[in-house]
N, C-alpha and C positions, 0 to 999 in steps of 0.2 A: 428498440435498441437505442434508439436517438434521446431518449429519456437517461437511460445508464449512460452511455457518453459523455452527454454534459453532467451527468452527476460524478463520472470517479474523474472527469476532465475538473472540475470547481475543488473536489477534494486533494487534488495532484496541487493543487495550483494554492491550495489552501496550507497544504504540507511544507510546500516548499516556501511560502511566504513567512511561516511561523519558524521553518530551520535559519530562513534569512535571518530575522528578526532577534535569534536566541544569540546572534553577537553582537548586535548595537547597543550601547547603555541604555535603554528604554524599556522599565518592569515593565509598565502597564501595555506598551502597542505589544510587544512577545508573549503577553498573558493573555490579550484580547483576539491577537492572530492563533495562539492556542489554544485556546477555546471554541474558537471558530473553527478550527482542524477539526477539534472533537465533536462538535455538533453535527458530523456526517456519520460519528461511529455509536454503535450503541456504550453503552456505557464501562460494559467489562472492556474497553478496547481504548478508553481514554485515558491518556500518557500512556500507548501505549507503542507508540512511533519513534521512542529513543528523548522523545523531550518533557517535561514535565514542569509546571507553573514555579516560577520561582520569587522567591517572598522578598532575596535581597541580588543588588546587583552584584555582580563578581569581580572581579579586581579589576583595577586601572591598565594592568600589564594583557590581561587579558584581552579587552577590547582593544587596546594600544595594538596586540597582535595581527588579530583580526578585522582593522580598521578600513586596510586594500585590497579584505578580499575579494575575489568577484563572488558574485549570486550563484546560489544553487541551483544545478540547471532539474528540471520538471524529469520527473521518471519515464523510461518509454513504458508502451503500453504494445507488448507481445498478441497477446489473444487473449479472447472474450467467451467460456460455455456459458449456456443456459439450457437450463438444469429444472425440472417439472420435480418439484419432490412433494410425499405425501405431506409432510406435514408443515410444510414451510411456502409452498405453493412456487412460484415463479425465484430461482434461485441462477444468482449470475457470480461465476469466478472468472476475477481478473486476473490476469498472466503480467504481471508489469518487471523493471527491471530493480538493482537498488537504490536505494536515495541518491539524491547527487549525481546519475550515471555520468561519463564519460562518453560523449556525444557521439563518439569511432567504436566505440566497445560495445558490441550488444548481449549482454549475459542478463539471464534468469537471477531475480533477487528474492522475490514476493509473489506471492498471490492474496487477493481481498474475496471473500464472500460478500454477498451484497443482495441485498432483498428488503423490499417494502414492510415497512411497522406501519400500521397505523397510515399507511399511502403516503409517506416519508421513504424513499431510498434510504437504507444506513448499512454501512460498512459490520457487519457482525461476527467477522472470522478473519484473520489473520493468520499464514504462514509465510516462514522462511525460506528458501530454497536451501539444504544443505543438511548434511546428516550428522549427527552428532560424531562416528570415526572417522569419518572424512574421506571415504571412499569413494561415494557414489553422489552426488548431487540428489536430492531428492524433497519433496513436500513432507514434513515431519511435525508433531506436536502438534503447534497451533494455538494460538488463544484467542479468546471472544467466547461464543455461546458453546456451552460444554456438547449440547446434543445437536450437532450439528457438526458434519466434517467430509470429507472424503469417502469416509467407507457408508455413510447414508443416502449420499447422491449417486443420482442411478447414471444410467448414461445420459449424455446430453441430445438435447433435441435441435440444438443451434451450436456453432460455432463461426465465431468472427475471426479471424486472423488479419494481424497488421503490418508486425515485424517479425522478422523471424533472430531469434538469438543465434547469430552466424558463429559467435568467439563464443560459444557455450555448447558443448557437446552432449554432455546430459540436459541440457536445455532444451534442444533441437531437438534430441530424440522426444521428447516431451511434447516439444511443440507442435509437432508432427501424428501425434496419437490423436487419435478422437477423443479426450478428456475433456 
């Protein structure tokens, strides 16, 4: 487990370096910190964090904007299953919060799937927390590796817990489940 930690702890930190970086006038460091994001995820899952490589810089008024802002703070990290599946072998979803959280607020944003290529850790699945009618808070969709999601992992053999999402109520109940 000390292996996954510091692996979604360098990807958090990589995320957040490249969200910094998408408002300073600087292509190349925001193209090279984003790139560096993606080299944790497999490939259906690059740009796929809300930012994506950009060829020209954006207006004066823009960074002018955004020139006092402070730094994006790192996501929390709720809990951690690991997950034995047939065909994926040693599989780990992460429970994390959303980008940028609010240091006092702890709500459910995201979850990462996460498993060895090639004895490489990579980021392979992506969800949102939140249902498309807006009822229920819930893990929906998804993107990264098509055959791979929720309904193919079995139950878990480990779970880690860290924080608990206090200000999230479908969170909690969540967080709370043997998932």
């Amino acid at each position: 487990m000390e292996e996954l930690r510091n692996f979604i702890t360098a990807f958090l930190k990589a995320e957040v370096e490249a969200s910094n970086a998408s408002i300073k006038p600087n292509l190349e460091d925001y193209n090279q910190k984003l790139n560096f994001m993606n080299s944790f995820c497999v490939e259906e899952l690059h740009n796929k964090f809300g930012m994506i490589p950009n060829n020209e810089l954006k207006s004066e008024e823009f960074y002018e904007r955004w020139k006092d802002a402070d730094a994006s703070n790192i996501r929390h990290i709720y809990k951690i299953s690991h997950y034995e599946d047939d065909k994926y072998d040693d599989v780990y979803v992460v429970y994390l919060s959303t980008g940028n959280p609010i240091e006092e607020i702890f709500t459910y944003g995201a979850c990462l799937f996460i498993k060895k290529i090639n004895n490489d850790l990579k980021v392979v699945k992506k969800y949102i927390f939140g249902d498309e009618m807006l009822l229920k808070d819930k893990f929906e969709g998804g993107q990264g590796l098509e055959d791979i999601s929720f309904k193919t992992l079995k139950k878990p053999i480990y779970i880690e817990r860290y924080l608990e999402p206090l200000d999230d109520k479908d969170g909690m109940e969540h967080y709370l489940n043997d998932i």
